[in-house]
C-alpha positions as CSV (number, residue, x, y, z in Angstrom):
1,X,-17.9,83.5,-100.2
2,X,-18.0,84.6,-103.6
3,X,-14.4,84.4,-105.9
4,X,-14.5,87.2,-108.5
5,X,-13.5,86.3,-112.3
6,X,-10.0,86.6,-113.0
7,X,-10.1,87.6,-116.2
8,X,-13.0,88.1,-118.7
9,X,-11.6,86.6,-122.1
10,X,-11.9,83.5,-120.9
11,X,-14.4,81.8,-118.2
12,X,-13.4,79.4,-115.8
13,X,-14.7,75.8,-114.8
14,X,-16.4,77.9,-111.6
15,X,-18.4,80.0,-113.7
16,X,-19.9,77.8,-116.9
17,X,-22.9,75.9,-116.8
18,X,-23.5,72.5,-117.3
19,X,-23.6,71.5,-121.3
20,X,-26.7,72.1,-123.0
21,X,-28.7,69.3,-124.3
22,X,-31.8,71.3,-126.0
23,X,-31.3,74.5,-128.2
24,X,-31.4,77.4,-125.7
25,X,-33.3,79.4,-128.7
26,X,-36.2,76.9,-129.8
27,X,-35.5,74.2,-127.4
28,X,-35.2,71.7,-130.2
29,X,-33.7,68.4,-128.5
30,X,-32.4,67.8,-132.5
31,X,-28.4,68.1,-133.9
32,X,-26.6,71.1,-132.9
33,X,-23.6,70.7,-135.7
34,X,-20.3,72.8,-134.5
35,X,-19.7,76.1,-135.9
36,X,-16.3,77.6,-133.9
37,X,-14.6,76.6,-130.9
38,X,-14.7,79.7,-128.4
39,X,-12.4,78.6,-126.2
40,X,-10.5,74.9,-125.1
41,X,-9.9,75.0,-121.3
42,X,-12.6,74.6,-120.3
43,X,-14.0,73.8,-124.1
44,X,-16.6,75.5,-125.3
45,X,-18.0,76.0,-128.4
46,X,-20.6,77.6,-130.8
47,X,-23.0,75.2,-132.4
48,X,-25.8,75.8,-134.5
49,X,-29.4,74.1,-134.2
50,X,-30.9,72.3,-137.3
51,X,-34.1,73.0,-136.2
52,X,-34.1,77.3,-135.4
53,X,-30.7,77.2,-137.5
54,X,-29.1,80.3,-135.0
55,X,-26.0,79.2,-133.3
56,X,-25.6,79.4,-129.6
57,X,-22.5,78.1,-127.0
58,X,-22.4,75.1,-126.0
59,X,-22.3,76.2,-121.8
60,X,-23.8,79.7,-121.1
61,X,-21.8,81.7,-118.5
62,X,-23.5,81.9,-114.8
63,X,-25.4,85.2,-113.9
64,X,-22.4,86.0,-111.2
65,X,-20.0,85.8,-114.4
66,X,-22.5,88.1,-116.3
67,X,-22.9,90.4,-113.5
68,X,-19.0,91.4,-113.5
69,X,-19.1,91.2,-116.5
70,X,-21.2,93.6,-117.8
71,X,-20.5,95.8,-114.6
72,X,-20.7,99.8,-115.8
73,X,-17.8,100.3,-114.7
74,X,-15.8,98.6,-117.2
75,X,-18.8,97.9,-119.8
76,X,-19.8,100.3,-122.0
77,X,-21.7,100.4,-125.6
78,X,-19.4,101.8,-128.7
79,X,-22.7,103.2,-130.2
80,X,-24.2,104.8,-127.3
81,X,-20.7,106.8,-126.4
82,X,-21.2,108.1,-128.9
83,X,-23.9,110.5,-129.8
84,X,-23.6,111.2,-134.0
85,X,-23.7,107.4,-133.9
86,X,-27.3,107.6,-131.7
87,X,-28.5,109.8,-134.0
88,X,-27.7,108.3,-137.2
89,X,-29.1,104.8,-135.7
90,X,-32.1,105.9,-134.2
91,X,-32.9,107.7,-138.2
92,X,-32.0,104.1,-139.5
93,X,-34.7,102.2,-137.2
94,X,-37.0,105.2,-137.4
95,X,-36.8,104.3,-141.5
96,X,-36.7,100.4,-141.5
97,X,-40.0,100.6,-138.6
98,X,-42.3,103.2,-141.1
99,X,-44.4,104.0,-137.7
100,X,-47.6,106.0,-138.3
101,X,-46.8,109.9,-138.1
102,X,-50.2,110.5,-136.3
103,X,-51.3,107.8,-134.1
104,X,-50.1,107.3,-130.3
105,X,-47.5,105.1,-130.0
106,X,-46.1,103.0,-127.3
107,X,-42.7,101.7,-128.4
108,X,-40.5,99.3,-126.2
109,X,-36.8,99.5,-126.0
110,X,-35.7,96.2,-124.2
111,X,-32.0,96.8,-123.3
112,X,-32.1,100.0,-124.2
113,X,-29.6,101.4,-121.3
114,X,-29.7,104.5,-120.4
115,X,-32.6,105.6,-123.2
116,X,-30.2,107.5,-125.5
117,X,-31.6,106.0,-128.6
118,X,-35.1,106.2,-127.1
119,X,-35.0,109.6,-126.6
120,X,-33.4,110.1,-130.0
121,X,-36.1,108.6,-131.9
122,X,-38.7,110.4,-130.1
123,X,-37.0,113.5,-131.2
124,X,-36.5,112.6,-134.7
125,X,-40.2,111.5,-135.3
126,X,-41.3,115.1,-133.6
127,X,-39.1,116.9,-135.7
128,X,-40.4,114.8,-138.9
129,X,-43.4,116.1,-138.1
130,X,-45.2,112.9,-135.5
131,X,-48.4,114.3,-134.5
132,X,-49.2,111.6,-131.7
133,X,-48.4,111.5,-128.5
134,X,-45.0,109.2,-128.2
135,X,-44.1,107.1,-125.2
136,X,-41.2,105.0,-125.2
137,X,-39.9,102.4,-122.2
138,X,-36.7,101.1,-121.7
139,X,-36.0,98.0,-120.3
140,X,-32.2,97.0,-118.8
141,X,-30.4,95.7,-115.7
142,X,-30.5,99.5,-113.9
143,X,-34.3,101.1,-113.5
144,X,-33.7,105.2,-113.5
145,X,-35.9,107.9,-113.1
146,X,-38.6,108.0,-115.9
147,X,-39.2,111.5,-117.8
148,X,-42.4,113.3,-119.7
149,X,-40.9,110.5,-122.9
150,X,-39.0,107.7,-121.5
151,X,-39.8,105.4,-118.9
152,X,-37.7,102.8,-117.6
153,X,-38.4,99.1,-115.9
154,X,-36.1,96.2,-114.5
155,X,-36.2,93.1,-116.8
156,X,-38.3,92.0,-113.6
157,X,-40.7,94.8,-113.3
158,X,-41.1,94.3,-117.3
159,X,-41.6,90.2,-116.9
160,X,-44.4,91.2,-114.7
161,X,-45.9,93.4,-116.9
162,X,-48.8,92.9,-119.0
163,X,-48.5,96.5,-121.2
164,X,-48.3,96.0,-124.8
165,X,-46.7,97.8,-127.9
166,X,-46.8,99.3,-131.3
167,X,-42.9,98.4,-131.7
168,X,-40.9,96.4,-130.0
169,X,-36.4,97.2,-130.0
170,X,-34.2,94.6,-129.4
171,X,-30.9,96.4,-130.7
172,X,-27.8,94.3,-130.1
173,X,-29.2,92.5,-127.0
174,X,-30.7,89.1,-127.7
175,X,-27.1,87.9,-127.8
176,X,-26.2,88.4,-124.4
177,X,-29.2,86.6,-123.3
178,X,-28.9,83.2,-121.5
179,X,-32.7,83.0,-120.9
180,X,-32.9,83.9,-124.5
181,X,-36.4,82.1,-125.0
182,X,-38.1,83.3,-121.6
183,X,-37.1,86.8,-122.3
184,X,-38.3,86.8,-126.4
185,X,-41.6,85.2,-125.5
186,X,-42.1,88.0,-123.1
187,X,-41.2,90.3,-125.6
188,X,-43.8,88.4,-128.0
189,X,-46.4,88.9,-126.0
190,X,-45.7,92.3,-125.5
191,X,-46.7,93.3,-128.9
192,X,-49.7,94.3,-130.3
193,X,-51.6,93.1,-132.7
194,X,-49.8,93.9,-136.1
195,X,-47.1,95.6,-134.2
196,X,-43.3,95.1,-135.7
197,X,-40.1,94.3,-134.1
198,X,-37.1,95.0,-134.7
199,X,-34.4,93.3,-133.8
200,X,-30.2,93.4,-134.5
201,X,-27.8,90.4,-133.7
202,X,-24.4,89.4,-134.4
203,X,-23.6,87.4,-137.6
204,X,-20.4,86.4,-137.6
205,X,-19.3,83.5,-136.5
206,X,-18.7,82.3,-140.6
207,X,-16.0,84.9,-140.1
208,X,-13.5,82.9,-138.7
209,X,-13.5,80.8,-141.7
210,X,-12.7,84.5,-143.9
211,X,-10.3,85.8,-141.3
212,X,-7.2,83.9,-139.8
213,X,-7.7,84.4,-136.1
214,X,-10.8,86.1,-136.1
215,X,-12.5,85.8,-132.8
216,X,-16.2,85.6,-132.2
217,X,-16.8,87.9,-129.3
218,X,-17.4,85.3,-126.8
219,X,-18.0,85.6,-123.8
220,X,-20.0,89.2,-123.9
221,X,-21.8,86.9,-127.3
222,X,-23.6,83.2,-126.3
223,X,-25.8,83.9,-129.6
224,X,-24.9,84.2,-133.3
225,X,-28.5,84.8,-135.2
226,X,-28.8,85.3,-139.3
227,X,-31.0,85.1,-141.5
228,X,-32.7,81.9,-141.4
229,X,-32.9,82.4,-137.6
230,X,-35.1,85.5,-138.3
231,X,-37.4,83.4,-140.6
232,X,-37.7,81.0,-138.4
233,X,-38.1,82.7,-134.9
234,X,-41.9,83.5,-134.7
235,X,-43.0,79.5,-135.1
236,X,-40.5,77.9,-133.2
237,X,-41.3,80.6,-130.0
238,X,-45.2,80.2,-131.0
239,X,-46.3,83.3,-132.6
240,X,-46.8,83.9,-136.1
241,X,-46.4,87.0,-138.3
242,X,-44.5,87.9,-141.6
243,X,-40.7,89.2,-141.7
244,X,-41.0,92.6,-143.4
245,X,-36.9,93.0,-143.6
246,X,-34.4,91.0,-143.8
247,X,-30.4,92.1,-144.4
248,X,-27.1,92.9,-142.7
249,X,-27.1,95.4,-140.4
250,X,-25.9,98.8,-140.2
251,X,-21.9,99.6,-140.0
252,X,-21.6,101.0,-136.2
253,X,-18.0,102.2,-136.5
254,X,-17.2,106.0,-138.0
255,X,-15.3,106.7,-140.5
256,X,-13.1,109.5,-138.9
257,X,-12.4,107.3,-135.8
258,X,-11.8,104.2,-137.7
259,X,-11.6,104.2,-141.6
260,X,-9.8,101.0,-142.1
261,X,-12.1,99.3,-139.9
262,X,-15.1,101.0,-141.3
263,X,-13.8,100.1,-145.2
264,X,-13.5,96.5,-144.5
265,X,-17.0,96.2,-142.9
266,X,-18.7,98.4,-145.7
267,X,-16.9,96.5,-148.1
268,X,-17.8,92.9,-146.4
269,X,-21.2,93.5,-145.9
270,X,-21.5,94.9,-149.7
271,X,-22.6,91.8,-151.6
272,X,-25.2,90.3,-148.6
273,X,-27.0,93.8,-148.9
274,X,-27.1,93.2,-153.0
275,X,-28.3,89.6,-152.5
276,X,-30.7,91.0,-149.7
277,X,-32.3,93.8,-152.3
278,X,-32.5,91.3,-155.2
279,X,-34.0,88.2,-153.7
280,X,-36.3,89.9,-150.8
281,X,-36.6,89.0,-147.2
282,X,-39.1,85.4,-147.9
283,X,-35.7,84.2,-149.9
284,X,-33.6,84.9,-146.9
285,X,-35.4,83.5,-144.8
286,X,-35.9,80.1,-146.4
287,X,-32.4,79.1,-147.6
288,X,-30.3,82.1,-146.2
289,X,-27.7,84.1,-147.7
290,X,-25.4,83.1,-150.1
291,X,-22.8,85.6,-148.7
292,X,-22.5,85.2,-144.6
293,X,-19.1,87.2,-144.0
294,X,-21.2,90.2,-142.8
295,X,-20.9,90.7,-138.9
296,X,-24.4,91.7,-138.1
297,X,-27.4,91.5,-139.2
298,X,-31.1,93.0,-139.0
299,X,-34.8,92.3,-139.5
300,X,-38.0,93.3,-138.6
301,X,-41.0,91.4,-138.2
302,X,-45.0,92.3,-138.1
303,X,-46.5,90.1,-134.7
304,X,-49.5,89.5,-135.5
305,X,-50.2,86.9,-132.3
306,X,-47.8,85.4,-129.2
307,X,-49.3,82.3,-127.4
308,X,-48.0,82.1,-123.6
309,X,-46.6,79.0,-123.8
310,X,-45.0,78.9,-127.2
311,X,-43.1,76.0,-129.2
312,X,-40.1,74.2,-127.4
313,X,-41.5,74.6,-123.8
């Protein structure tokens, strides 16, 4: 008999894993130093890996937690709902990918629900004037019925894949991952040769230091990835490459709907985008930024080979 969670702030004894001894990103069996305590009973916290230096939680929820959890019935993405939001992000990652306006191009979308950005990209590159032929797939929990542009696969019909890509999305997903290294050497291998990936994560947990009772959004986050995580993330999952961009990442929230909100995140994220401009993505990725109190943050990465077994095993 299964026992539902009874709320979804905080997760119970019933539904945590065991505590992990290797870092669930590289699988480094080094120091994971404490970054912020996510909750106290039963204690878990975020700790960040001296080897990959991203920050994970100490005990991952279980899949029946995640299930509820993320249930579309109460779940829902901010930026999807809305659809000036779509568009405005799908022109950003049109921009920061600079895709070839005439070749065919297979680009990959993994937890892309219900293809809204897909399909917004495909119509922005058409409209710019894309003279290939465009054919996006989107990968998340639900499989729907595929169109002429969009076509959709299970994360299991996609593990069991052997396609491969000219761009790869992984837009404010990696964090929810609790097979984060299974799924992103899948995703590796995925690419092409040369092709880029872009990927967005949360930032933040240095924001708790910056804001009294600021709370890391545990438990729909179990990663926090900057960006020396970025820099590091193609050797320690055993494929190599260059990081072509490196900075915070875009401010989701609308000014109309929320201008405090919006002001404050502009504002914090200000001085890393400065630091990002001036000292270049290679900086960044070495020693990190000076300025962390940014939420989010972005890069995007040329692939330029993925071995199947990769580092950490």
């Amino acid at each position: 008999m299964n026992i539902a969670p009874s709320r979804f702030d905080l997760v119970e004894e019933p539904f945590l894993g065991p505590r992990l001894v290797r870092c669930p990103l590289c699988g480094s069996h080094g120091e994971r130093r404490p970054a912020v305590v996510l909750q106290r009973a039963p204690f878990v916290e975020m700790s960040t890996c001296t080897a990959c230096h991203g920050s994970s939680a100490s005990r991952m929820p279980t899949a029946e937690f995640l299930r509820a959890y993320y249930d579309p019935s109460r779940y829902a993405s901010y930026m999807l709902s809305h659809p000036r939001l779509v568009d405005r992000f799908a022109a950003h990652v049109v921009s920061r990918l600079a895709l070839p306006g005439h070749a065919d191009l297979e680009i990959l979308d993994f937890g892309g629900n219900d293809g809204s950005l897909a399909r917004a990209m495909a119509k922005l590159m058409r409209t710019r004037g894309h003279r290939g032929r465009l054919r996006f797939t989107v990968v998340d929990l639900f499989e729907r019925p595929s169109t002429e542009d969009v076509r959709y696969q299970t994360v299991e019909a996609f593990l069991a894949s052997e396609d491969h890509y000219h761009a790869v999305l992984a837009s404010a997903v990696l964090e929810h991952l609790t097979e984060f290294r299974t799924i992103v050497r899948a995703l590796l291998r995925a690419c092409h040769h040369g092709a880029q990936f872009y990927g967005r994560t949360p930032y933040e947990v240095s924001l708790h230091r910056l804001v009294p009772g600021y709370r890391v959004k545990w438990p729909g986050h179990v990663h926090d990835l900057g960006p020396r995580f970025w820099g590091s993330m193609l050797e320690k999952l055993g494929a190599s490459g260059t990081v072509l961009h490196s900075a915070p990442s875009p401010v989701e929230s609308r000014w109309t709907a929320k201008p405090l909100r919006t002001a404050i995140a502009r504002a914090l994220k200000l001085p890393a985008q400065v630091e990002a401009l001036v000292r270049g993505p290679d900086a960044l990725s070495r020693g990190g930024v000076w300025w962390s109190f940014v939420g989010g943050w972005e890069a995007v990465l040329r692939v330029t080979s993925a071995t199947r077994d990769g580092a950490g095993s």
